[in-house]
Structure formats: C-alpha cells, structure tokens
N, C-alpha and C positions, 0 to 999 in steps of 0.2 A: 569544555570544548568536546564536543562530539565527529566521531566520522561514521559515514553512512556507505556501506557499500551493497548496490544489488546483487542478485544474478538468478538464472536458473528460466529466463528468456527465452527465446525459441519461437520455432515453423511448428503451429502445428494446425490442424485439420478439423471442420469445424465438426462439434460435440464431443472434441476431444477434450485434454484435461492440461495445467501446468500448474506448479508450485515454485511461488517466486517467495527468495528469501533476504533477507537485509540483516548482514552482517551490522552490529552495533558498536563501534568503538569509545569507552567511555563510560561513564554511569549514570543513567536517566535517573531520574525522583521515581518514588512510587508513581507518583501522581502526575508524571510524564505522562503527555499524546504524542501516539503511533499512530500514523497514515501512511496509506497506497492513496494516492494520485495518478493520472496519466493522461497522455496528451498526443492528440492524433495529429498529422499533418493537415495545417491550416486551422486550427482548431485551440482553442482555448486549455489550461492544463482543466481536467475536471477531474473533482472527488468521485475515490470508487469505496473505499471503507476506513476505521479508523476504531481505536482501542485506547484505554489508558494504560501504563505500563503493568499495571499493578491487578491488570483483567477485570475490572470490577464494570465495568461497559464497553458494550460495540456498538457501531452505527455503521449505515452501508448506504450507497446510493440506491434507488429504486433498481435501477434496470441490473442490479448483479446481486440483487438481496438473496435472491432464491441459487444461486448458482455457486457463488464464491464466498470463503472463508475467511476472515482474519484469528492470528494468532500469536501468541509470541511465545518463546521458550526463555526464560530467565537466567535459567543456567548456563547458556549459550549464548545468549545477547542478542537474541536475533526475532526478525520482525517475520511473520511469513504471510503469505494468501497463496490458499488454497482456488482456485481456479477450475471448476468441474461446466462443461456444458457449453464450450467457449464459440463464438459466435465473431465470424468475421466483423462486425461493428467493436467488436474487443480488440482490435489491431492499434497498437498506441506502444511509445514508450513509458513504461510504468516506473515511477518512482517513489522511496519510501522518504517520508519525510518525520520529524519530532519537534514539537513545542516542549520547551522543560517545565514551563508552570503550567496549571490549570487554567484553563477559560469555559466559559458557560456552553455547554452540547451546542447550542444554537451555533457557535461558531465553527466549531470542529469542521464543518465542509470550506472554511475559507482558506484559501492556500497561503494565503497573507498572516495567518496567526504562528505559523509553523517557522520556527528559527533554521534548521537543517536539512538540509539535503542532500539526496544521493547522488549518483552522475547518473542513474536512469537502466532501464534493463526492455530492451527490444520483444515485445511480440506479436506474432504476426499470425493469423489467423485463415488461414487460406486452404483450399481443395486443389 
C-alpha cells in the first residue's frame, strides 16, 4: 500500500518556473511507474510525463517536452517535475500517480494503468 502526497503548487506568472514534489509513502519495485498527470477544469485528467522508479526511462507529453522535468530522489521517496517556462494552458491541478508492476511504454500515458494516487497540488498560471 502506497500513499501519495503533493505539493509545492502555486500563482505564478507566465515564463516563470515551479517545482512540484510527491512525497512517497512505502516501497515502490525498482521497476515501479512514476507519473505527473493533470486536469484542467472541464477537461479530461491528461498525461504530462512519467519515469520508472529505477530511472532507466522518461516519456513526456509533446507540449511540456521542451519545458519540464521529471525526476525522482530515491533516498527521499519522492517524485518531482521540474516545471520551467510555464504558460497559462499549464493551469490544472497536477497529480502524481504509481503503477507497481511494469507495463509496455505504449501505455505509460493511460491514466487507467496507474493503481495510486495523490489528492492533487493546484497551479495556476496567470499575469
């Protein structure tokens, strides 16, 4: 059993920057998938990037490829995205989510494969 918590959320102004982190409670497999998700109002949850626990691959959605990070610290347990460049269409609550077993890259963007979730971390992108 895993718990997921965000933070690190916010106002900020666009081209500016934020670093969201996800506390992990529990012990993922090496071979555990890490995702950021997020979900704007009126709008579907959509994939923004995703790792295996173990670092050995990232995938990112097109429109945040060039802009934002994924990462994780192992010795901390924690999930993070780096966020540079941020652009009012990035306004959504972002959440980290984890599948414990492996599934094929192809699926990695479906939100449907990931067992865990977090309760979500606010940001809002605005001048």
């Amino acid at each position: 059993q895993l718990q997921l918590v965000e933070s690190g959320g916010g106002l900020v102004q666009p081209e500016g920057s934020l670093r969201l982190s996800c506390a992990v409670s529990g012990r993922p497999f090496r071979d555990s998938l890490m995702a950021w998700f997020r979900q704007a109002p009126g709008l579907e949850r959509e994939f923004v990037a995703a790792l295996r626990w173990d670092g050995g691959s990232k995938t990112y959605a097109a429109s945040v490829k060039d802009r934002f990070s994924i990462s994780r610290d192992n010795a901390k347990q924690t999930l993070d995205l780096q966020m540079n460049r941020l652009e009012p269409e990035d306004t959504a609550v972002y959440y980290c989510a984890v599948r414990l077993r492996p599934t094929m890259p192809g699926r990695w963007r479906d939100a449907a494969v990931y067992d865990y979730w977090g309760q979500g971390t606010q940001v809002a992108v605005s001048s």
